[in-house]
N, C-alpha and C positions, 0 to 999 in steps of 0.2 A: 316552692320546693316540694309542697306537698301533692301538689299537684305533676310534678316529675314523676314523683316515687308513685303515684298511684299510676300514671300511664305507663311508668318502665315492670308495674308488676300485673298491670291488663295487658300487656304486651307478652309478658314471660307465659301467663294461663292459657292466651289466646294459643303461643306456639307450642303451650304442652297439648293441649286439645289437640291440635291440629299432628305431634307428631303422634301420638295416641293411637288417630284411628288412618293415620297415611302413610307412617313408617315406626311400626307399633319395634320392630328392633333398637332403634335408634330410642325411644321412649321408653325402655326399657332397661335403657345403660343411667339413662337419665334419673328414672326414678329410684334404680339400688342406688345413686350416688344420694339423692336427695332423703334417702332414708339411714345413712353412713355418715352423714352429717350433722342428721338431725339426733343422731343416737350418739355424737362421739366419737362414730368408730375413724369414723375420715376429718383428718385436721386441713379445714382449707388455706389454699397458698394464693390465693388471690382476694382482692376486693375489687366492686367496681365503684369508681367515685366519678360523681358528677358534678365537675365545677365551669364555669367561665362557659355557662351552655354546651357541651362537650362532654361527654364521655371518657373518662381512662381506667386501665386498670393496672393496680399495683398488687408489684410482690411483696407479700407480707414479709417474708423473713430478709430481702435486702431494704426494703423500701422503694426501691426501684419503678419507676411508672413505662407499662410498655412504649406507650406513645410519649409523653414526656411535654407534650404541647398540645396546639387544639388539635384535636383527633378530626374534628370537622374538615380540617384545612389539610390535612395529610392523608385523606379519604380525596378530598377533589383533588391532589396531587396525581394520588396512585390512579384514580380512576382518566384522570387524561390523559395518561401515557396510554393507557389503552389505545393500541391501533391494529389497523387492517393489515398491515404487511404479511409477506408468507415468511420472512427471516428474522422476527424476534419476539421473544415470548411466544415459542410454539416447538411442539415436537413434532414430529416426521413420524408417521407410521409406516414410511415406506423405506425401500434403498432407492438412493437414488440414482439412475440409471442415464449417464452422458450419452446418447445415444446419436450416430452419425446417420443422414439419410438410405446411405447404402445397407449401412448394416438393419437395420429396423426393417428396411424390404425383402432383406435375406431370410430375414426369418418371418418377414409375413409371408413369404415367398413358398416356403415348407411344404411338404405335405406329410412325410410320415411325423410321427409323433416326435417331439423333445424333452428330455426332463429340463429343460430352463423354462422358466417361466416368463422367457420372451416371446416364447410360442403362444400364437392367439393373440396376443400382447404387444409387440413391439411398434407396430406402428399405431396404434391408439398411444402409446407413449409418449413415441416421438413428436406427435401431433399435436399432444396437450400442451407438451416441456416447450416444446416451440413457438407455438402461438400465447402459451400464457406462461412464460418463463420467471419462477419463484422471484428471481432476484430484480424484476422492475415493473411484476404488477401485484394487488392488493386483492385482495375479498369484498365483495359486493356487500355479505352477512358472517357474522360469524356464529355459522350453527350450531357449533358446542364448541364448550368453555370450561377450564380447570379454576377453580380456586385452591389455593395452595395455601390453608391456615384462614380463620375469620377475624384476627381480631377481634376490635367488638362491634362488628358485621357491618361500619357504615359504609364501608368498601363497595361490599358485596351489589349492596343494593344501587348505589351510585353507579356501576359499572352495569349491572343487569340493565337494569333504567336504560343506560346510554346503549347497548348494543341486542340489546332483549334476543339473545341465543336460545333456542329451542330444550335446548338437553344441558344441563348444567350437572360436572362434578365437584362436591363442595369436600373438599378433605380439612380435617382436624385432626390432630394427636392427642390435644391435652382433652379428654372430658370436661375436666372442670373451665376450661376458658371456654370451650362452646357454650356450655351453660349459663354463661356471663351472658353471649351474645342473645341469648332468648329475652332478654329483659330491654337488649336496645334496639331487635330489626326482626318485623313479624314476619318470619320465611314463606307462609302461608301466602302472605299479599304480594312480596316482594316476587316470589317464581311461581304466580299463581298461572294457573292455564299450560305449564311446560314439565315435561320430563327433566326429572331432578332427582340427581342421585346422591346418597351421603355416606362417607366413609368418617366415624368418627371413632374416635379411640380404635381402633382395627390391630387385629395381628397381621400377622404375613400372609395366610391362609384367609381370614376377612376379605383381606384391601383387595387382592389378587382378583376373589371370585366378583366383589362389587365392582372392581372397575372396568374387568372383563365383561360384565353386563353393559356397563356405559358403553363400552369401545364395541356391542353388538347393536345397538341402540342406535340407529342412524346409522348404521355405519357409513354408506354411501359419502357423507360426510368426515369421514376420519384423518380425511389427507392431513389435512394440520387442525393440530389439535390449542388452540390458543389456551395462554393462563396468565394469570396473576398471582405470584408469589411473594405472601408477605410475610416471609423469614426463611434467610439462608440455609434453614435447619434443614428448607426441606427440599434442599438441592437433592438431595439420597433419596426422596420419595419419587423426585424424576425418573433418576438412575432405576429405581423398581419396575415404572412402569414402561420403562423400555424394555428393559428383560423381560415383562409381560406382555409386551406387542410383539417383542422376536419368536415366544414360545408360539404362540397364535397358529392354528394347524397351516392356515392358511399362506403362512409366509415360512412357515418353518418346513412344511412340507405342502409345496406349492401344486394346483389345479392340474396341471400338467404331468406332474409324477403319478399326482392322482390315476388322473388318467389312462398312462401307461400302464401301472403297474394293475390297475383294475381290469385292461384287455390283455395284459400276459393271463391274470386269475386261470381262466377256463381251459386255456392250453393244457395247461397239467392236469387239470379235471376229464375235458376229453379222451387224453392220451392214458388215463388210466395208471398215472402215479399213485402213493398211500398217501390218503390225505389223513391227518391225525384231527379225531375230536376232540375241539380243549374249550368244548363249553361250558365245560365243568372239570374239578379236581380230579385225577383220576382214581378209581376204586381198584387200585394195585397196591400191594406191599412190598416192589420189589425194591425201592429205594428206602422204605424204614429202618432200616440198619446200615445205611452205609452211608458211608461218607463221599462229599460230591466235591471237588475244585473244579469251577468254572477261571478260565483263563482268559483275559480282556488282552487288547494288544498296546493298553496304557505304559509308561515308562518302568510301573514298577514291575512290571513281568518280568525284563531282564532283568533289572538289579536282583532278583530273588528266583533266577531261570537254575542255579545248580542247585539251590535247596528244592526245586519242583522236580528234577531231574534226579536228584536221589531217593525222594521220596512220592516218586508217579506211581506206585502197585500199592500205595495206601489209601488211594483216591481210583473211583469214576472218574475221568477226566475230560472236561468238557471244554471246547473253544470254542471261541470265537473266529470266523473263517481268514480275520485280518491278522493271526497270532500264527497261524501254520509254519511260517517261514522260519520263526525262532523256535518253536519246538523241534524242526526237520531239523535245524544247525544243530540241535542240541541230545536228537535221539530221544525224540519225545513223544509219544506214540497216545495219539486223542482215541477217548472211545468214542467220542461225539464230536462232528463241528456242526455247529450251530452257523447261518446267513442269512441275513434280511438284504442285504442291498443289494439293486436289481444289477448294479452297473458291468457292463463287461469286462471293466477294467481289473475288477476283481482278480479275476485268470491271473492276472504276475502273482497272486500268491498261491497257485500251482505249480511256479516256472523253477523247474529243478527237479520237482520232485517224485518219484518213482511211485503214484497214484497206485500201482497192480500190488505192491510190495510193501511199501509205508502204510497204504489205506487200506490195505483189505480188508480191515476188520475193523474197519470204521464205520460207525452210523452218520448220513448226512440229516440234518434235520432244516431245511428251506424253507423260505416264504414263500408262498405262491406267485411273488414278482420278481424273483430269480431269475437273473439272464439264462434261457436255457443254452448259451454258451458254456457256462459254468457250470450247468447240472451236469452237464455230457460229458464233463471232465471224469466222473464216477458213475458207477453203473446206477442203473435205473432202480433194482432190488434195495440198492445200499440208502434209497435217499425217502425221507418221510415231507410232507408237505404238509403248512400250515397256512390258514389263510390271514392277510394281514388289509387292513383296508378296503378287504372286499367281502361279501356274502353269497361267494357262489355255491359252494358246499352247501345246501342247506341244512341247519342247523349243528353246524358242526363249530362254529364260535368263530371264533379271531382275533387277532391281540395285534395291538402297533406302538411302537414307540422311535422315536428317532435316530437311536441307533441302535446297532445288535446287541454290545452291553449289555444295559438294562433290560432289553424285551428277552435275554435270554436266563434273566434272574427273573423274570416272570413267567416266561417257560415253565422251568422246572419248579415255582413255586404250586404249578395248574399240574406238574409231572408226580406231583407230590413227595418230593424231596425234603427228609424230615434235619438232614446238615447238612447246611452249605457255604462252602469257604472260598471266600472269591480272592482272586489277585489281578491286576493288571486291568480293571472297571476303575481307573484311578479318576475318570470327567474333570481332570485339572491338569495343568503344565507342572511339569519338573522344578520344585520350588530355587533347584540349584539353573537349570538347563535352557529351560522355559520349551524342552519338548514334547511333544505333543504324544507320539504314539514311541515303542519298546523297538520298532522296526526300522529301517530306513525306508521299505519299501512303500510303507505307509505315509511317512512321513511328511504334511502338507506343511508349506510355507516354511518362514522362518519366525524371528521373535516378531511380537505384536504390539503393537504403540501401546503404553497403557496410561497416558495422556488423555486426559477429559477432553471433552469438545464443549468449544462454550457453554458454559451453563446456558444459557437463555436461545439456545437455537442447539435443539438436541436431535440429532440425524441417528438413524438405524445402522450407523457403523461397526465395525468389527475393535474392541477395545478389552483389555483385558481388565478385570475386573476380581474380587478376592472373595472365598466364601471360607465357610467353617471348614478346616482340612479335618480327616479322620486320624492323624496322631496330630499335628500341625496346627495352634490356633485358628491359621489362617491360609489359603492355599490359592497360586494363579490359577484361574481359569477364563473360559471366552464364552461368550454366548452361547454358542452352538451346545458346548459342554452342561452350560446351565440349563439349555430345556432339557438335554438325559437328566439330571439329578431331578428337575423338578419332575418329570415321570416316572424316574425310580420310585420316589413316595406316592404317585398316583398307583401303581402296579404293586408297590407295599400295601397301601389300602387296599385295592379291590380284590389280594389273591393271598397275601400270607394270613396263615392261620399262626394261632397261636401256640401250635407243638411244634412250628417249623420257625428252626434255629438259623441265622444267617451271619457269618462272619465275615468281616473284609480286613482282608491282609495289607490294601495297598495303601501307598504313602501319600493320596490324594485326598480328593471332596471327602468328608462327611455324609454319608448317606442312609436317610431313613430307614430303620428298623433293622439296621445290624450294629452288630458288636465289634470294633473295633480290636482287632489283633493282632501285635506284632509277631514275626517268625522267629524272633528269639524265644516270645513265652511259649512258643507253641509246643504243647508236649503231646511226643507222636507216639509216645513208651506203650501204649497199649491200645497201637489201632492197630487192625487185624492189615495184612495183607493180599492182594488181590490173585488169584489165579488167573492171569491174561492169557488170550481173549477174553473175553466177555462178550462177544459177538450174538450169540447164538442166545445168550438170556436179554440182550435189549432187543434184541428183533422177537422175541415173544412177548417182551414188556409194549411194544409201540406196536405188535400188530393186535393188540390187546385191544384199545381203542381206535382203530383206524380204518379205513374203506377204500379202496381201490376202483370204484368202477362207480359211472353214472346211473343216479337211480332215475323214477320219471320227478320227483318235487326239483331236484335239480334239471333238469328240461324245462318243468315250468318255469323254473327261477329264470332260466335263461329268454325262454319266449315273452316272460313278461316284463324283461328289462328290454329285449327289444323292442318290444312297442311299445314301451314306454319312450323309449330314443325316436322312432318314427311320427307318436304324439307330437311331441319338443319340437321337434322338425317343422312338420305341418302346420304347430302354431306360431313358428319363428318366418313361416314360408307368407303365411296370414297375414301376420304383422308391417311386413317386408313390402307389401301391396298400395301401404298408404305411403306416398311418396314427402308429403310437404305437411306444416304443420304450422297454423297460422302464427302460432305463438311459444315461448320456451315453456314455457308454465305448463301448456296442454303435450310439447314431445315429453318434459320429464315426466309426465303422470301419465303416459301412453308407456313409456319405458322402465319405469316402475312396476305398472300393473305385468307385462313380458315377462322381468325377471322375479316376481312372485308366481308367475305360471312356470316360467323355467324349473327353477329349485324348488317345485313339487309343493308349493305353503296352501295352494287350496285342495291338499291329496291328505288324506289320512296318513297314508305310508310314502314315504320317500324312497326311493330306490338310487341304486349306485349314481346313476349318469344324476339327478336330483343334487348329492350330494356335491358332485363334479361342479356342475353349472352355480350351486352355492360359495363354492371354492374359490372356483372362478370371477366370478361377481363379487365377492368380498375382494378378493386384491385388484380388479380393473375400473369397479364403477367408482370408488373416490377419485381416480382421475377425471371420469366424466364429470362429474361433479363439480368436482374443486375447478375444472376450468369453467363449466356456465357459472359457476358463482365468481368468475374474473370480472374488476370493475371496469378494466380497461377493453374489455371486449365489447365489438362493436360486430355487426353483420352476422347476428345470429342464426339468421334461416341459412345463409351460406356454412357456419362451422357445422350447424343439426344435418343436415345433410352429408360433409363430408364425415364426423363422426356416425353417422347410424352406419354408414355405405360399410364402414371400417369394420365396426363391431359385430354388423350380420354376417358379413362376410369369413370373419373368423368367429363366432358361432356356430355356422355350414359347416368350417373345417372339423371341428370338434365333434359334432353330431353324425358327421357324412361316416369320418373314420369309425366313430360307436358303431353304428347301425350295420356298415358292412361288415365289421369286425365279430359282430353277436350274430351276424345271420350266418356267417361260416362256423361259429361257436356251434349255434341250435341244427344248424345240419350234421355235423358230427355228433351231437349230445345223442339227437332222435336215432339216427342209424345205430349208436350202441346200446341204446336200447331194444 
């Protein structure tokens, strides 16, 4: 026995050592625990007892033992279900995409740009899903691996041993039961020589940022992400980090919008629109006294549309360009609308309305990827341009977020708006209604399954899901919804200050760093009212920071992103040269080494198309991937060959469109110079 207890506490030293100087945060949680113990402050709820050669640990206050039996024997249990399959025990970083041959050549087929991210993509899809189709082939390796809870870590090690995954996530909630496992499984020997990641005791903000590093970490490997869960507890840590792979720039706002909306950028630059500088807060007072309602085009707008209608000349009035339609029904006159989205379709919420009359005295405030469909709808004078996703302006900043909403509460937090009272930013469904937006024209789909999917095969589906509401304990919303809320808080961190008041009127989400207000407490008895227009003092306010014409750093920016596209080109033309490759081993590390050249990792500075090509390669190369790692693949030199043909191929497209796109850019840029 003594001899136990002495190797279970050379075992525990060895793993403080080891987290000490490898993961000195994790060693850290460890040690206040172990001085909160030893002082009294912390009463511990576990022991670990070792009887019948085996390990358990019990609860001090029921008496209860987690394992209950030999823990040895329910370790070789858990660890031989361990299998290669792509459909259990694994999540999906992707959507998955039924794709028919015709269609997938429709869009290989393409040439101008698409915002789907089937462009570039589709038949490298269809080729993978077809040849190595999830539901009746396996994994050759499994490159990375979840653990979900350690027990008292014989799992872990059992399962590593058996499948030795490159990149390991070890999640724990309890502190105190990880620390149990330091005394029975030396993590140092067990994941020695591999990337290994630990999420222990974590908040929400912790777990997020550490597993988003795991999920950057290989990525190429993400397709499916294999685990071992042991405790139902932490079915909801699943559910987390799928809403952490939805947020992901790269699926949320896919290579291809990228793209597009980065070659609109310089149109409005050439043509000599006002681009506004919001690299910084602006040094104006013209908003210190007043009061701002931003309008979203969420449910609670209408329900609260004639309290805003009686009370619009107490407020700056700021929308959102998807809200116009209920303000015109209602004689509701914006000093501001605020659009980020590029799409054309926009325009129906134009359709009716008397632009010469309604708007004249309206300020447009645009992204630089605004359909210029939609700009044209208002004069040129009326409209200010921000850059969003791209850095053509130089040094003039840029903000993104994924929908107008929130990027337009960060607007005005950079406009320096000292009160601001929002309505209709609701990022949840109608808790009675389950709709979506105040409008019909808006209006997408209908209600949304809110039905789990099997726990143990977790797809990137569309599912409704509950967060904190802002009067409402709890409030519907959908994925999409949740990446705005969690950028609300990113754009509350990096722009509100602290004399800048923010309130939210509506009936939805909960959102970071404002105040919650109903329209009944709202007491309006002593806000001043507005003498409208207001035309003539925002257009001194925005041309306060703003520029209108190309200078020469923007010329350079543009001649140096074209050749930076023409590089790319050349090295992908290079590449393209070696036709065969004796082995898989030596095309994956040739096409590796490609897209570290592509996305700019041996350049000091990355530039836009860098960015692109990074975009891009995070959402296409886990399918290259995940299918050379098919066990049932056979005639490899034949698939290396028809994949590269595929993916140079649309790489060409992507680069061809850049390159001619910037060289018409940099001939207008020079001539207005």
């Amino acid at each position: 026995m003594n001899s136990i207890e002495d190797q279970a506490l050379q075992t525990y030293q060895n793993n403080m050592d080891y987290f000490s100087t490898q993961h000195p945060e994790v060693y850290k949680k460890l040690n206040l625990l172990n001085i909160a113990i030893e002082t009294g402050q912390y009463k511990e709820k576990y022991s670990l007892e070792y009887k019948n050669n085996y390990f358990d640990i019990q609860e001090l206050e029921s008496q209860q033992f987690l394992y209950g039996e030999n823990s040895n024997e329910i370790s070789k249990k858990v660890a031989k279900k361990v299998n290669h399959t792509k459909t259990e025990n694994v999540i999906e970083t992707f959507y998955n995409q039924n794709l028919s041959e015709n269609y997938a050549q429709q869009f290989h087929d393409i040439i101008e740009i698409s915002y789907s991210p089937l462009y570039a993509t589709s038949n490298l899809i269809f080729y993978t899903t077809k040849n190595a189709p999830k539901a009746t082939t396996t994994l050759k390796r499994l490159e990375k691996y979840i653990f979900f809870g350690v027990g008292n870590g014989k799992h872990l090690e059992l399962i590593q041993n058996k499948i030795k995954s490159s990149k390991v996530l070890i999640i724990e909630d309890d502190l105190e039961l990880f620390r149990l496992s330091l005394f029975t499984i030396d993590y140092n020997k067990v994941f020695e020589n591999i990337k290994i990641f630990y999420s222990i005791a974590e908040n929400n903000s912790e777990f997020k940022s550490t597993f988003e590093n795991y999920l950057i970490s290989g990525y190429n490997h993400n397709h499916y992400l294999k685990y071992t869960i042991f405790s139902e507890n932490y079915i909801s840590k699943i559910k987390k980090i799928q809403d952490i792979i939805i947020t992901q720039n790269y699926i949320a706002y896919p290579y291809a919008t990228q793209l597009k909306n980065i070659l609109k950028t310089p149109e409005y630059l050439v043509e000599n629109y006002n681009y506004l500088n919001i690299s910084e807060h602006v040094n104006n007072n013209f908003f210190v006294k007043k009061s701002v309602l931003l309008l979203a085009a969420g449910p609670s707008l209408l329900k609260q549309i004639d309290w805003v209608k009686a009370n619009q000349n107490k407020f700056i009035i700021i929308c959102v360009l998807a809200s116009l339609q209920t303000l015109y029904k209602h004689n509701i006159k914006p000093d501001i609308v605020v659009n980020l989205d590029p799409d054309e379709i926009l325009l129906k919420f134009f359709k009716g309305i008397k632009v010469e009359s309604f708007l004249s005295d309206t300020i447009f405030v645009f992204s630089s990827m605004v359909s210029k469909k939609v700009s044209n709808m208002v004069p040129k004078k009326n409209i200010y341009i921000f850059e969003s996703n791209s850095h053509c302006k130089q040094n003039f900043g840029s903000i993104t977020s994924p929908s107008v909403g929130e990027l337009s509460y960060g607007l005005l937090l950079i406009f320096g708006i000292k009160t601001l009272y929002m309505l209709g930013l609701d990022l949840a469904l109608d808790a009675e209604t389950k709709r979506m937006y105040a409008n019909e024209e808006h209006e997408r789909g209908g209600k949304l399954n809110n039905e789990m999917e099997d726990v143990y095969n977790h797809q990137l589906e569309h599912t409704v899901a509950y967060v904190k509401g802002n009067f409402l304990d709890k409030v519907p919303t959908i994925p999409i919804f949740k990446t705005s809320i969690h950028d609300f808080g990113m754009l509350h961190d990096m722009y509100q200050k602290p004399d800048q008041t923010v309130y939210n009127l509506s009936d939805g989400a909960f959102l970071k760093g404002t105040i919650p207000l109903k329209i009944e407490d709202f007491n309006l008895t002593n806000m001043d009212i507005f003498s409208k227009p207001l035309r003539n003092e925002l257009e001194n306010f925005f041309q306060s920071f703003s520029q209108n014409h190309v200078n020469q750093d923007d010329t350079d920016y543009i001649s140096e992103a074209l050749n930076e596209g023409i590089y790319l080109f050349d090295t992908l033309k290079d590449y393209n040269l070696k036709k065969s490759y004796p082995n898989l081993d030596l095309y994956m590390l040739t096409l590796s080494q490609l897209i570290n050249t592509l996305i700019g990792k041996e350049k000091e500075k990355a530039l836009d198309i860098n960015y692109i090509m990074y975009s891009y390669f995070l959402y296409i190369t886990p399918y290259i991937f995940d299918f050379f790692n098919t066990k049932e693949l056979s005639n490899n030199k034949k698939h290396i060959k028809k994949i590269n043909t595929i993916l140079v191929s649309q790489i060409e497209k992507i680069l061809n469109i850049y390159i001619k796109t910037m060289h018409v850019y940099k001939l207008f840029a020079e001539k207005s110079l």
